[in-house]
C-alpha positions, 0 to 999 in steps of 0.5 A: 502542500504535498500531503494529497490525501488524508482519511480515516477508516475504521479507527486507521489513518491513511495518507498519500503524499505527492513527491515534489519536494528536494531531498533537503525540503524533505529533511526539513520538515522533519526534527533535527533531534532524529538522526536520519543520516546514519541511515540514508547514507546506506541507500545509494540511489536519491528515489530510495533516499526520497522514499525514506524521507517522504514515509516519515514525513507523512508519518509525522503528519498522520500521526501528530509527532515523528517516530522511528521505523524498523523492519522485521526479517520479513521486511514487514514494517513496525513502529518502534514504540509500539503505538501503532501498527503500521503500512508502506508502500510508494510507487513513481512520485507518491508515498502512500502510509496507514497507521492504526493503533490496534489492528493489522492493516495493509496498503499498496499504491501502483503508478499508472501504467500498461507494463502491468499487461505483460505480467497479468497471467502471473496474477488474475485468473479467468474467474477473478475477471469474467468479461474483460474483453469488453472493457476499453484498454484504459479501464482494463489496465486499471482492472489488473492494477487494483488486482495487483495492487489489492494482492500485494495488500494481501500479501502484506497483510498475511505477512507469511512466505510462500504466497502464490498470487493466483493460488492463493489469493482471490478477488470476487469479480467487480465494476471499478468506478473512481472509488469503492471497495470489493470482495477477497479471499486467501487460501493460504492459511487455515482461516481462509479469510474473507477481506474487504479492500477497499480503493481508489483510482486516479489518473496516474496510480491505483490505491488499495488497502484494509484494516484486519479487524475480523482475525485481529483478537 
């Protein structure tokens, strides 16, 4: 059994699926009458032919029944049918899907990694991270993974172009512990609004995501 994680929160489904099937156990698992190939065919590489398979086949297990996915222009995913709205994200060896049937959601999942040092400047301002010379290296990476990762949720959520990472996105300082939620903001729209996100760490990815219910009437 590969889904590794199910949980609901308010009134969303979440997943995290581990991808240690075949292409072909993945096919399998989903129906015969959906014709997947057209599409697969245009992915050249095996992990994005993976990473299609896997979205749908944790789909179908949050939801109960499989249904066809598009894109809008932004790349921002869509239900076809309309039942729900929808969020995808996939990291080395995971998928990661949120569905609620009302409101705008966002989720982001990182694989576990130090190359995340190298880039930090581009994402955490001094003030989202004050005492951070006293974490230990483990805990520091996690600390800017969450960062990235709770950003690329907004940045999903806010679904809008030109959306800069340390002007426009900020993250009240937090501890991070093994699961919990902290604090965010977005300069980028008139609203300025004030998020919730919420997360989990575990010992090869980060996990974040929220549910827009504040701004969804």
């Amino acid at each position: 059994m590969s889904l590794l994680k199910q949980w609901n929160w308010q009134g969303g489904c979440f997943g995290i699926w581990q991808l240690t099937e075949s292409q072909e156990e993945l096919r399998s698992r989903l129906s015969q009458n959906f014709n997947y190939e057209e599409e697969l065919a245009g992915l050249k590489s095996l992990s994005r032919k993976m990473e299609y398979l896997g979205v749908r086949v944790l789909l179908k297990a949050l939801s109960g029944k499989e249904m066809c996915i598009g894109h809008y222009a932004s790349g921002k995913p869509y239900i076809l049918s309309g039942e729900y709205q929808i969020t995808i994200s996939h990291t080395k060896g995971y998928i990661a899907v949120g569905i609620h049937p009302k409101w705008n959601i966002a989720m982001d999942i990182e694989y576990y990694g130090d190359r995340v040092k190298k880039v930090v400047s581009r994402f955490v301002r001094q003030d989202e991270m004050p005492g951070r010379e006293h974490l230990s290296d483990r805990m520091l990476i996690y600390q800017y993974l969450l960062h990235w990762s709770a950003k690329e949720t907004l940045f999903k959520l806010l679904d809008t172009n030109e959306v800069d990472f340390l002007k426009h996105l900020y993250i009240c300082p937090f501890t991070a512990s093994e699961e919990g939620v902290f604090e965010a903001e977005e300069y980028r729209t008139e609203m300025n609004n004030h998020y919730q996100i919420h997360y989990m760490l575990r010992d090869d990815f980060v996990c974040t995501w929220t549910v827009d219910a504040e701004t969804a009437e």
